[in-house]
N, C-alpha and C positions, 0 to 999 in steps of 0.2 A: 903207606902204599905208594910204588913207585909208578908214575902217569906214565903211561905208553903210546908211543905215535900211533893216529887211527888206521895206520896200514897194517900194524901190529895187531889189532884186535880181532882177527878173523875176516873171513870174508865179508866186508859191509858195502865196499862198493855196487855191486850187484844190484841186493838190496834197498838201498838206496837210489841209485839208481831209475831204478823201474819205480819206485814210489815217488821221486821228482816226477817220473813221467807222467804218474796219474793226476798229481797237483797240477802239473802244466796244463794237462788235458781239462780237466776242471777250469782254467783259467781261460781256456779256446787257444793254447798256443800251439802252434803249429811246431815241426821237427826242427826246420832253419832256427825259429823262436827260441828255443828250447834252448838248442845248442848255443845261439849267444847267450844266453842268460846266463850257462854253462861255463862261458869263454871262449868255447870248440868250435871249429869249424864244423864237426858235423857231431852226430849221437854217434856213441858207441852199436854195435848189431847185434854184437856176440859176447859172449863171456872173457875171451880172450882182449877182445879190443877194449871193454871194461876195464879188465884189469891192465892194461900199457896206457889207454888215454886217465883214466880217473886219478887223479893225484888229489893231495892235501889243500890246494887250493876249489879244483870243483868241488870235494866233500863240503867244504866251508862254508861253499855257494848253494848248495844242496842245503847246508843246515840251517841259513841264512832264509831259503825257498822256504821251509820248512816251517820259522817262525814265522815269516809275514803269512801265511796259511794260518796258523792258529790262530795266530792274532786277528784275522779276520774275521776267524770263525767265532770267536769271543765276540767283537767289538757289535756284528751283523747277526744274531740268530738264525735269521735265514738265509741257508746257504747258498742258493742262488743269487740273493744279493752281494753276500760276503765273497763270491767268483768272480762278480761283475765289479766289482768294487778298483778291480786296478786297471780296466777298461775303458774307467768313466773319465770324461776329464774334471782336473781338481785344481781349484782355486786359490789353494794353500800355497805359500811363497816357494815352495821348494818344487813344484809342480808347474809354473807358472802358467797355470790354463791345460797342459798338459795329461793325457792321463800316468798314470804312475807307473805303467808298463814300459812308457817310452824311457822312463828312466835305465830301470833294469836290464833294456837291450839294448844300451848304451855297448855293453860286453865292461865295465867297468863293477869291482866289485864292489867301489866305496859308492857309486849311486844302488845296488841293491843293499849295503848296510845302512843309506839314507831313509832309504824308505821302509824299512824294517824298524828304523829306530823313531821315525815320523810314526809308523802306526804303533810302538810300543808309548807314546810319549801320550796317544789317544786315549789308552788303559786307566790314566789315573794316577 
């Protein structure tokens, strides 16, 4: 089976999309927030501007949002702690006192693979 670029597969931006949105919100980020974690300067509004701003790098950052969520949701059974969790500050070297949010609005994508891979590293 021949891999096809995610632009290829159908309409997924959208979708994706709006379900970052609802992670963010779960997380208290605000639109500005949002959008740098994004890389954008602002959120998409409409269907059209989804499909001209969303490339194969926010999807990445999307799927990237996507596992530090799981991974949360795993590590915290309770989901309200598992939200709060990148709110807190954390004393791990890679956070420096920090909490883990301030990494990810950096607008840099290798600080939200940091922290993705900090809490996949928590798993086990």
């Amino acid at each position: 089976m021949v891999e096809q670029p995610i632009e290829s597969l159908g309409n997924v931006k959208q979708p994706a999309l709006r379900s970052f949105v609802r992670v963010a919100e779960d997380w208290g980020l605000g639109e500005a927030e949002q959008a740098r974690v994004l890389g954008l300067k602002d959120l998409p509004h409409s269907a059209d501007e989804a499909e001209r701003i969303v490339d194969s790098m926010v999807l990445r950052r999307i799927g990237l949002v996507f596992s530090i969520y799981r991974i949360l949701h795993t590590l915290f059974p309770d989901p309200e702690q598992a939200n709060a969790w990148l709110q807190r500050p954390n004393s791990a070297g890679l956070f420096s006192g920090q909490p883990a949010i301030s990494l990810m609005l950096t607008g840099d994508l290798s600080t939200i693979e940091a922290v993705r891979d900090y809490l996949g590293s928590q798993l086990g």
